[in-house]
C-alpha positions as CSV (number, residue, x, y, z in Angstrom):
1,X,235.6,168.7,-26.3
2,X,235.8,171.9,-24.2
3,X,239.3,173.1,-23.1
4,X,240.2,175.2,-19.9
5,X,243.4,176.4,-20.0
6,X,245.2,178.4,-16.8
7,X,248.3,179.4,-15.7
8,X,247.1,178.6,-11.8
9,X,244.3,177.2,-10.1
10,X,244.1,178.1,-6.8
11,X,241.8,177.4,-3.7
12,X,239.2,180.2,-2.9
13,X,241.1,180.8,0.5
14,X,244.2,178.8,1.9
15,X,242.5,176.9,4.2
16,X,240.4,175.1,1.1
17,X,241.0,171.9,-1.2
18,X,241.0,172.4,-5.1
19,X,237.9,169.6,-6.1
20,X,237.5,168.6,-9.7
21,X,235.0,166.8,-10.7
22,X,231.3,165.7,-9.4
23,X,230.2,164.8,-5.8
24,X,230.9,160.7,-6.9
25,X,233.8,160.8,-9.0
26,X,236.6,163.6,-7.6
27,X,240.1,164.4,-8.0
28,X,241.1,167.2,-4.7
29,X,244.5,169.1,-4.4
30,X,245.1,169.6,-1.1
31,X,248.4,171.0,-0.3
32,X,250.8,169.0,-1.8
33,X,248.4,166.1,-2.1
34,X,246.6,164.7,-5.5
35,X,243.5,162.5,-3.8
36,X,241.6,159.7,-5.9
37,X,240.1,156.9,-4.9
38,X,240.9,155.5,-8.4
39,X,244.2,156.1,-10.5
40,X,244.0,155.3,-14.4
41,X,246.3,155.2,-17.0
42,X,245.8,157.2,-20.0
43,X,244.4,153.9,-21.7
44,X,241.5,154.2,-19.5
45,X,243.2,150.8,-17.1
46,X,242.8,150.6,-13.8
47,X,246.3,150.9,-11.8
48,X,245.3,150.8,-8.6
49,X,241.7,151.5,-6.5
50,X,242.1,153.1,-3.1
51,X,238.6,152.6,-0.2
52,X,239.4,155.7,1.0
53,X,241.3,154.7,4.1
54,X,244.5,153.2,2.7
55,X,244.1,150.1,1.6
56,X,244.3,149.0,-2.0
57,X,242.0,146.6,-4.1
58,X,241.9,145.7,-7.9
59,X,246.3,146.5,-7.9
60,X,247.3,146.2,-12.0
61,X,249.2,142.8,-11.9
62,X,252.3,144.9,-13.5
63,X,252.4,146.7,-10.2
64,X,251.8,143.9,-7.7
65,X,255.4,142.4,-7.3
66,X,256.6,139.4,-7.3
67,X,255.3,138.0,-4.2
68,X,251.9,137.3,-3.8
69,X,249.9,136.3,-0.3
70,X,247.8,133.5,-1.0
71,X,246.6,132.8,2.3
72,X,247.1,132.8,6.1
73,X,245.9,130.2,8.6
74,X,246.0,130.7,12.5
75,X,246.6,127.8,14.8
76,X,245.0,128.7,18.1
77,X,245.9,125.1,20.1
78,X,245.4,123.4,17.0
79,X,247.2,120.2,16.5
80,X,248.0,121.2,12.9
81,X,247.7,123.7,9.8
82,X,247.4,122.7,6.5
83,X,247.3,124.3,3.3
84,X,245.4,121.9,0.7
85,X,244.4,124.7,-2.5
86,X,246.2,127.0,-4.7
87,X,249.6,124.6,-4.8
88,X,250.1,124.3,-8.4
89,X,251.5,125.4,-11.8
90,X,250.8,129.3,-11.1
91,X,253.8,130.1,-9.5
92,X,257.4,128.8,-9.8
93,X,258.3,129.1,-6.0
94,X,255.9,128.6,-3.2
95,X,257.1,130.4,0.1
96,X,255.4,129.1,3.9
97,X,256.3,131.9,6.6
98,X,256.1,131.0,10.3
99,X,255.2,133.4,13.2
100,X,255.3,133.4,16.4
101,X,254.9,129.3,16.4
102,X,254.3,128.5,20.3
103,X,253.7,125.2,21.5
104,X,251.0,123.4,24.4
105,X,254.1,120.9,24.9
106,X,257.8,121.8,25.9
107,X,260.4,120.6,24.2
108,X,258.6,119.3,20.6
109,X,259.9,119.4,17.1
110,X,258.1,121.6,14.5
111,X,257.6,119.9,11.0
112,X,256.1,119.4,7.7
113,X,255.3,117.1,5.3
114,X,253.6,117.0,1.7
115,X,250.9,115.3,-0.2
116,X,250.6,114.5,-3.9
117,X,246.6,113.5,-3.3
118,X,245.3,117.1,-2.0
119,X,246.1,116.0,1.9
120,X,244.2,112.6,1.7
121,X,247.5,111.6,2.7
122,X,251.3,113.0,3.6
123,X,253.7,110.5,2.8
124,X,256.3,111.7,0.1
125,X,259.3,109.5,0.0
126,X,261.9,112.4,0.9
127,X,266.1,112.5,1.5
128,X,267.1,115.6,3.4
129,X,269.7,117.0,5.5
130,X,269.8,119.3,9.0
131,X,272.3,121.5,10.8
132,X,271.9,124.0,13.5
133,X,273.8,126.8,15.4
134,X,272.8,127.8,19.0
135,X,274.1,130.0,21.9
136,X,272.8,129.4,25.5
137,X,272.0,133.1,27.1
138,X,274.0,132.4,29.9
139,X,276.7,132.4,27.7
140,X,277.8,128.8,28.7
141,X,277.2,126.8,25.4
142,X,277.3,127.7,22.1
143,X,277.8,125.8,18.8
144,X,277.5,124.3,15.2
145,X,276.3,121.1,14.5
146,X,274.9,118.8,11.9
147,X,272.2,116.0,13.9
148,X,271.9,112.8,12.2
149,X,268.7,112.2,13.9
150,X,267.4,115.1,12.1
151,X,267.3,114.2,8.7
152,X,265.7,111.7,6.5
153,X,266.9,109.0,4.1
154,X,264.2,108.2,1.9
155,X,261.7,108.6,4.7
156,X,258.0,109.4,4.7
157,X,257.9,110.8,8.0
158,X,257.7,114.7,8.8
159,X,260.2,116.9,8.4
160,X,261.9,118.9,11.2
161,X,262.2,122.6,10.6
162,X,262.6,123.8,14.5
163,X,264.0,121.5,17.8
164,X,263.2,121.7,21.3
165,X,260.8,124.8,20.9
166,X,260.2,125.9,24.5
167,X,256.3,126.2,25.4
168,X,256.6,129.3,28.1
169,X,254.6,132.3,27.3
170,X,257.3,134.4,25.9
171,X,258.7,131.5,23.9
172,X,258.6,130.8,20.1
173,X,259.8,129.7,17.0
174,X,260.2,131.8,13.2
175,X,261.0,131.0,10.0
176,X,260.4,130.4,6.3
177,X,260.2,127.3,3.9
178,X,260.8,127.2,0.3
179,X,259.1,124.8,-2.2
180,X,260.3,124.8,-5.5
181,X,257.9,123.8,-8.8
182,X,255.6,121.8,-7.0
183,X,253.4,121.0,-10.1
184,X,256.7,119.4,-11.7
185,X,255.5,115.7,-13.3
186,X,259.4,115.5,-14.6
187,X,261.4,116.5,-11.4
188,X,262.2,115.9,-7.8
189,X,260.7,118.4,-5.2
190,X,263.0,120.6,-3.6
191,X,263.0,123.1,-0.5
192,X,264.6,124.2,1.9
193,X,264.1,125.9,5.0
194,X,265.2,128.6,7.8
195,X,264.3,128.6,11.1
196,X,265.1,130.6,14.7
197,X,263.6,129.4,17.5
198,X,263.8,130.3,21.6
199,X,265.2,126.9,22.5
200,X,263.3,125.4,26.0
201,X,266.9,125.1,27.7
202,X,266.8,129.1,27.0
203,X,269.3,129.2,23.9
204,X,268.9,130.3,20.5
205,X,268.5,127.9,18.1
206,X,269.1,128.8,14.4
207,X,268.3,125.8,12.5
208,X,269.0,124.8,8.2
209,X,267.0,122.3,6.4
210,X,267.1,121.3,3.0
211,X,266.2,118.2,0.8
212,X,263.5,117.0,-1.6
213,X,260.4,115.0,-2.2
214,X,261.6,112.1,-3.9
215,X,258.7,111.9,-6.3
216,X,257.8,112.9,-10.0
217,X,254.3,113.6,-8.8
218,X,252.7,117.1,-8.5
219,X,252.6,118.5,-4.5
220,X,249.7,120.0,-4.3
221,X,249.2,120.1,-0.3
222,X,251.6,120.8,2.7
223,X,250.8,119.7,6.6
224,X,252.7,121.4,9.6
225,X,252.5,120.0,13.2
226,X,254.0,119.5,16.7
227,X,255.9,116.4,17.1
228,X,253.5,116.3,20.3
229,X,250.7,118.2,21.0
230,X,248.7,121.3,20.1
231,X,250.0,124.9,18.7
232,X,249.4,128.5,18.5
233,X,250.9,130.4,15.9
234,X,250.2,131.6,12.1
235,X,252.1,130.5,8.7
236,X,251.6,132.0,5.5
237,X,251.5,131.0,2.2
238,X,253.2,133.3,-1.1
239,X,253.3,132.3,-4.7
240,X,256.8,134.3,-5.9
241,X,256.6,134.3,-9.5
């Protein structure tokens, strides 16, 4: 194998890049900058491929993190969202974010519920608890409170994760939900959740679930809906490993 070896290698004029390589498979200095489309280890593995415009495809799995997306659904006035695949052994922890969750009714509840029969049905036996803090903007209320009403005792009905979410156009609700070891056919099913949510009475509401899915049974689907009507909004799903 041939050998160049150099002291510097410098562009022709300042203005210029440094190219090595052919017209399909480049490595350019420019400035500062080492450009490739496609970084490799010294073992000839792939680390990471690059389009060209930023955004990264076939990402070594020792540089992906520990968090994975697994997928995103949009509810544009749907009356709900649910995610029926990729619930399973893979990964230990299963996270479900919630943006911008905005309902067609005033005043409903936002909730969940699971399925050990891939969504053919959601009725898992489950015990859980609720709490909440709030704090009116006019400053006139404000509070901590635990709601009966709000949690389950061996119940197969939804869960709440958000109260009164308000339905005006600059009103909505946030959060995340936790599910832990899903694909368990030894344990109870655990989560628990954290929500914030423009209240309709104009108040903040910060509201705590937590509980589990009294069942030995894998989980391998999750519903969310209104307590009453349609939605907008999008939740995503994220193995964490």
């Amino acid at each position: 194998m041939s050998k160049v070896y150099a002291d510097n290698i410098e562009p022709r004029n300042s203005s210029m890049d440094v190219t090595i390589g052919t017209s399909t498979n480049t490595v350019t200095l420019a400035g500062n900058d080492l450009r490739a489309n496609t970084v490799k280890d010294s073992g000839g593995n792939t680390l990471w491929t690059s389009d060209g415009s930023g955004n990264l495809s076939s990402v070594n799995s020792a540089l992906a993190g520990n968090l994975i997306l697994l997928s995103t659904q949009t509810a544009s006035g749907s009356s709900s969202l649910s995610f029926t695949t990729l619930i399973d052994s893979t990964y230990d922890v299963y996270i479900f974010k919630f943006y911008d969750i905005n309902p067609a009714t005033d005043t409903v509840l936002f909730q969940f519920n699971v399925s050990t029969d891939g969504g053919s049905n959601y009725n898992v036996t489950k015990t859980t608890s609720f709490f909440y803090s709030y704090h009116f903007e006019s400053d006139a209320y404000s509070g901590l409170g635990y709601i009966t009403g709000s949690d389950l005792a061996q119940s197969t009905s939804y869960q709440q994760l958000m109260r009164d979410v308000g339905n005006g156009s600059d009103e909505c609700g946030t959060g995340e939900l936790y599910l832990f070891n899903p694909a368990s056919t030894t344990y109870v099913k655990q989560f628990y959740a954290r929500t914030e949510t423009y209240e309709a009475r104009s108040s903040i509401e910060e509201c705590y679930s937590a509980g589990y899915g009294n069942t030995t049974s894998a989980i391998n689907a999750i519903s969310f809906k209104m307590s009453s009507g349609n939605f907008d909004g999008i939740i995503k799903m994220y193995g964490l490993l």
